[in-house]
Backbone as a printed PyTorch tensor [residue, N CA C, xyz], in Angstrom:
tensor([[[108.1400,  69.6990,  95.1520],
         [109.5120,  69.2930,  95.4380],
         [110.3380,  69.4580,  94.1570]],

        [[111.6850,  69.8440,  94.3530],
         [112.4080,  70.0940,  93.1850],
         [113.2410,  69.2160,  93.2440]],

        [[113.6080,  68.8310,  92.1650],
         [114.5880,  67.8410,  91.9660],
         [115.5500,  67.7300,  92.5370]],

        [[116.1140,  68.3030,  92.9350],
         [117.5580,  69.2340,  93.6920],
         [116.8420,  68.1290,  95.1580]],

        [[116.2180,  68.9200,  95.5410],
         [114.9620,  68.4660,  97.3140],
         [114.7490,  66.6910,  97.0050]],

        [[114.2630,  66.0190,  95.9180],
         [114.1530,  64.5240,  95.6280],
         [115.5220,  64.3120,  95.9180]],

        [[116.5960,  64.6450,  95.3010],
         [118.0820,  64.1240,  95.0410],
         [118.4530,  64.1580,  96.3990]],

        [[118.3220,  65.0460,  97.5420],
         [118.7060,  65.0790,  98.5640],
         [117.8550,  64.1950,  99.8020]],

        [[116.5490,  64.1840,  99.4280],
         [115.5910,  62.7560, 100.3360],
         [116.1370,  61.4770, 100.0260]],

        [[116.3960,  61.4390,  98.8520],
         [116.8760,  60.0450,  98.7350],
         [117.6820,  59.7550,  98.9230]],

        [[118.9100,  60.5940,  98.9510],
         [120.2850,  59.7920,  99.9370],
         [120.3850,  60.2350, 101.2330]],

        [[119.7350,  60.8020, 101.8220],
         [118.9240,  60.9360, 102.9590],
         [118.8130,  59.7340, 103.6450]],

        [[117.7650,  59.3720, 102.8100],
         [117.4100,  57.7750, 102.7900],
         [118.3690,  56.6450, 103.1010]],

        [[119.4990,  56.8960, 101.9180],
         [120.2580,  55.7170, 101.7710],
         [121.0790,  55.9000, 103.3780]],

        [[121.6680,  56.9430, 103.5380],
         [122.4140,  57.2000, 104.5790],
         [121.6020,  56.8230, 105.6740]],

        [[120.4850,  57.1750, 105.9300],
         [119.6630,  56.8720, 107.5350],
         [119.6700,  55.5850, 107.3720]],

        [[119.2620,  54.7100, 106.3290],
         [119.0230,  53.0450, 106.0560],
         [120.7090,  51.9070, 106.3320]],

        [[121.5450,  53.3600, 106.2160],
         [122.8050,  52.7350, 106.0990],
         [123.8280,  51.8030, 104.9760]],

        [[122.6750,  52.2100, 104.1020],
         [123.5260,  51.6320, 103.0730],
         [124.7930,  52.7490, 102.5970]],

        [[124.7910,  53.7580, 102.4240],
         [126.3740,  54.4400, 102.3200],
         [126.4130,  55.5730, 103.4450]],

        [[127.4510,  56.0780, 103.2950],
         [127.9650,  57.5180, 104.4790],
         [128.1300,  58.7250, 103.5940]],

        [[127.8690,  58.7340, 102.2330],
         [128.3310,  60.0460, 101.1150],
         [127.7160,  59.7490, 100.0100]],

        [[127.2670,  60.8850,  99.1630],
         [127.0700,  60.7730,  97.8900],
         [128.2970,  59.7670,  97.1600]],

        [[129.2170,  60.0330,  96.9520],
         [130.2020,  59.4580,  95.9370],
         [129.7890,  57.6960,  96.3060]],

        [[129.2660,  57.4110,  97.8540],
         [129.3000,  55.9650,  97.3880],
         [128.2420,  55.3410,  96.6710]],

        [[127.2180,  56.2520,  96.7380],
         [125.7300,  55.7200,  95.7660],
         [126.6080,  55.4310,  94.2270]],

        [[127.4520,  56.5080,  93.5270],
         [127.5850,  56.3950,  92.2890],
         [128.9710,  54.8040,  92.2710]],

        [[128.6870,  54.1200,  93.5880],
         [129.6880,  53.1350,  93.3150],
         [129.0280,  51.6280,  93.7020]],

        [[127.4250,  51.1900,  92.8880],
         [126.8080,  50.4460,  93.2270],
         [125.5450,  50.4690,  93.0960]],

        [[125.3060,  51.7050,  93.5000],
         [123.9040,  51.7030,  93.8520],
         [123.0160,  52.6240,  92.8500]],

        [[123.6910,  53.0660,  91.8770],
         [123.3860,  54.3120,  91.0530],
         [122.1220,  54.5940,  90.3040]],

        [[121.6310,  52.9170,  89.5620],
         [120.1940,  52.2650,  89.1870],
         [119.1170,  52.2120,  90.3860]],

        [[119.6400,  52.0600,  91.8180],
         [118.4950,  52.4430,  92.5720],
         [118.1660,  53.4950,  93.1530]],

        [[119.1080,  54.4600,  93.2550],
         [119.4150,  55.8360,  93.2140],
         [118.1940,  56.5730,  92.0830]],

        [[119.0110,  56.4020,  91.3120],
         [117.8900,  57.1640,  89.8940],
         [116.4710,  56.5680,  90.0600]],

        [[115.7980,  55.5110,  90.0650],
         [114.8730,  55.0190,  89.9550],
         [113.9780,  55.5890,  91.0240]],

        [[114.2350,  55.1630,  92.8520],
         [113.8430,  55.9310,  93.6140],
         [113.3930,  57.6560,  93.1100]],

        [[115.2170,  58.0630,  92.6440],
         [114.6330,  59.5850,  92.5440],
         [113.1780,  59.8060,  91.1800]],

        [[113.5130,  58.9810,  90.4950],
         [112.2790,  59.1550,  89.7100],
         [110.9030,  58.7530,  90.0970]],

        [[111.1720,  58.1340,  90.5580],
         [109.5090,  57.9460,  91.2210],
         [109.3030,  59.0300,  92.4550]],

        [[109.9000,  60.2600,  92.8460],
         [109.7070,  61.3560,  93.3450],
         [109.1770,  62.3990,  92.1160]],

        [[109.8090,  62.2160,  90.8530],
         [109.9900,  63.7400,  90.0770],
         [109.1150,  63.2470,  88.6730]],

        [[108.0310,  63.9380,  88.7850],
         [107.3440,  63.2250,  87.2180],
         [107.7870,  63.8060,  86.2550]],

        [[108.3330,  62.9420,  85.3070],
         [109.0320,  63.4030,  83.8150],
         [110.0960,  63.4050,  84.1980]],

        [[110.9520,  62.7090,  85.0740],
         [112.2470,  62.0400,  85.4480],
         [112.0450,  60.8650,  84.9140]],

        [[113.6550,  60.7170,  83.4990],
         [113.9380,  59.2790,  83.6160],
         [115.4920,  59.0040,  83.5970]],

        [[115.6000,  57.5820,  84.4250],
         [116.6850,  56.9680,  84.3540],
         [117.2870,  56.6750,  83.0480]],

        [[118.7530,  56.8580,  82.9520],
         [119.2680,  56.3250,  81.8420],
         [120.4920,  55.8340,  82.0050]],

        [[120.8180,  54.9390,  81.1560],
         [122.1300,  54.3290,  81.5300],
         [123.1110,  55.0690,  80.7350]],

        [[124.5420,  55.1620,  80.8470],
         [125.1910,  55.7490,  79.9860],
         [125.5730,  55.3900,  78.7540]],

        [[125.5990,  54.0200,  78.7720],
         [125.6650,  53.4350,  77.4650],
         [124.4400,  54.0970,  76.1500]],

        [[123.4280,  53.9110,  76.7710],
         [122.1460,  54.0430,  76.4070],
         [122.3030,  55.6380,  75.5870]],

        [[122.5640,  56.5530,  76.3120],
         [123.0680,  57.7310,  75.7270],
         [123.9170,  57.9290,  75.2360]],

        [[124.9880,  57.3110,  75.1540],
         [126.0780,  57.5030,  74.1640],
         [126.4570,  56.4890,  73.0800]],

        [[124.9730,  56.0000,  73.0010],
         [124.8530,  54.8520,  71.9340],
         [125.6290,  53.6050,  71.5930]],

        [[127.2130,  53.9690,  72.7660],
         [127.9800,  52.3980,  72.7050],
         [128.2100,  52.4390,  74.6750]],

        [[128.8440,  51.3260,  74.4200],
         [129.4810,  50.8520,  75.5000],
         [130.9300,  51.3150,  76.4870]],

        [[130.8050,  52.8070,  75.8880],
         [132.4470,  53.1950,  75.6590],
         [133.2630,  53.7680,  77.3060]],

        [[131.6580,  54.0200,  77.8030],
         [131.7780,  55.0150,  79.3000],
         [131.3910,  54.2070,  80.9790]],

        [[131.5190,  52.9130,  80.3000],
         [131.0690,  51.9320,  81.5640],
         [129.1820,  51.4410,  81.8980]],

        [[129.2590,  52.0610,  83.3120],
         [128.0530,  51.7500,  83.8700],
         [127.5820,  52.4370,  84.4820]],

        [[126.8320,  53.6650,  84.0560],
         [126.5390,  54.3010,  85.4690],
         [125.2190,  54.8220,  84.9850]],

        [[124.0530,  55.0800,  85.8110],
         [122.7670,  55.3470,  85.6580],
         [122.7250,  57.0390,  86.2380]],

        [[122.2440,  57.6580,  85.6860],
         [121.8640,  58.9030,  85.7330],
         [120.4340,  59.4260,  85.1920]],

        [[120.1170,  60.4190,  85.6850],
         [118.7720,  60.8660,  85.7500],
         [118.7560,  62.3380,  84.4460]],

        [[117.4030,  61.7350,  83.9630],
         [117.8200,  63.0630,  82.8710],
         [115.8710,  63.7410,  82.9980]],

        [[116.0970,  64.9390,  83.1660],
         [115.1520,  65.7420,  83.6250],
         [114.5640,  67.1350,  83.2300]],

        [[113.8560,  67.5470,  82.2650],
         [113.9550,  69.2620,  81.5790],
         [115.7380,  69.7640,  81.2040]],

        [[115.9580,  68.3880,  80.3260],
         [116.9610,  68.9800,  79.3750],
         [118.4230,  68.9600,  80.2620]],

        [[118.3380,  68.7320,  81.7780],
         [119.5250,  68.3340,  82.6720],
         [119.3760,  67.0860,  83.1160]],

        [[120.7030,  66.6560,  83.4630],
         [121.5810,  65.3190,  83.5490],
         [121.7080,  65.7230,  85.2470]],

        [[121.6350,  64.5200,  85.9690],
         [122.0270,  64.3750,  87.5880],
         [122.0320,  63.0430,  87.9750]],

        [[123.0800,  63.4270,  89.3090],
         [123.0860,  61.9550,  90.0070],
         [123.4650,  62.3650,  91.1280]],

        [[123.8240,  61.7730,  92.2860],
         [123.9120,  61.8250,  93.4620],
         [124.8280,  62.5410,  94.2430]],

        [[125.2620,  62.7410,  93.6750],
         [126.4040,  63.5130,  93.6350],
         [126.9330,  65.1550,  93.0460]],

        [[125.2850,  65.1580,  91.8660],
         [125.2230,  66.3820,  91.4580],
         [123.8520,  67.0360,  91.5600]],

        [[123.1860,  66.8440,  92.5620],
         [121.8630,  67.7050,  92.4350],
         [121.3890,  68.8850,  91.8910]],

        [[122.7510,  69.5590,  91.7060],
         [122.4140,  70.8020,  90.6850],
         [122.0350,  70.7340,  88.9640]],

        [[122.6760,  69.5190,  88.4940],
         [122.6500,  69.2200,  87.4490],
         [123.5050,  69.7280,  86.4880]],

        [[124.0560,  69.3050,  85.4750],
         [124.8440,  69.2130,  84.2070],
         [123.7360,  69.2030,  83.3300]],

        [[124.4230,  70.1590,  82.0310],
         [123.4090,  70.0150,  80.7170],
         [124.1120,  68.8660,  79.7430]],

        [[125.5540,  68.4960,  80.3110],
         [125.8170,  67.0630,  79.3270],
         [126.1650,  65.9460,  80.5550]],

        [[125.5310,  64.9620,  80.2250],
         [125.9460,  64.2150,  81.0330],
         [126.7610,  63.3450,  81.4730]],

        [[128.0640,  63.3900,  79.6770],
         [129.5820,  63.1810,  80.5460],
         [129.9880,  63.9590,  81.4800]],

        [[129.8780,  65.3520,  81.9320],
         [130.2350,  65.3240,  82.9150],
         [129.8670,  64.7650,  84.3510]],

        [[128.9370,  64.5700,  84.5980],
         [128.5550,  63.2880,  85.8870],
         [129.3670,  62.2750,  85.7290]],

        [[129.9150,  61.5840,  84.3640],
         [130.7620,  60.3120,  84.6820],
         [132.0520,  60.5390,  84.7660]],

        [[132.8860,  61.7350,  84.8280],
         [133.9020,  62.0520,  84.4780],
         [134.2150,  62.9750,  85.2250]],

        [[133.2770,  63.3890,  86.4270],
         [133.6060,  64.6530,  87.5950],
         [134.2560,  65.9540,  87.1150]],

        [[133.5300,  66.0420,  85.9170],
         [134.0690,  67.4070,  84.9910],
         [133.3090,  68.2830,  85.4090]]])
């Protein structure tokens, strides 16, 4: 399974379970169980918070998945090589 294929089972998931109707609403809540799920699909997937990567507090809250050198979230299964763009829809 490719990461891309995990990213898409799991909101799969969320949507059949009913917790959202779209990607964009995972990244508004649910984003830490999002990543986590997807990592426990993809070995050598880890969650990170954004703070955490940008060493302050400057970019909020949002959890993203960082994976062979690309950045993703629910919204981007293709992946970004920086991962302000996931918080910033760049």
């Amino acid at each position: 399974m490719t990461i891309a294929q995990a990213i898409e089972r799991v909101l799969a998931g969320y949507i059949a379970d009913g917790l959202v109707s779209n990607a964009e609403q995972v990244n508004h809540g649910l984003c830490e169980d999002f990543a986590e799920d997807v990592c426990c699909l993809i070995s050598g997937a880890k969650a990170w918070w954004d703070d955490e990567l940008a060493g302050d507090d400057s970019f909020g809250r949002h959890k993203v998945i960082r994976f062979r050198g690309m950045y993703y979230d629910s919204q981007c299964p293709e992946g970004r090589r920086d991962w302000r763009k996931l918080i910033r829809g760049i």
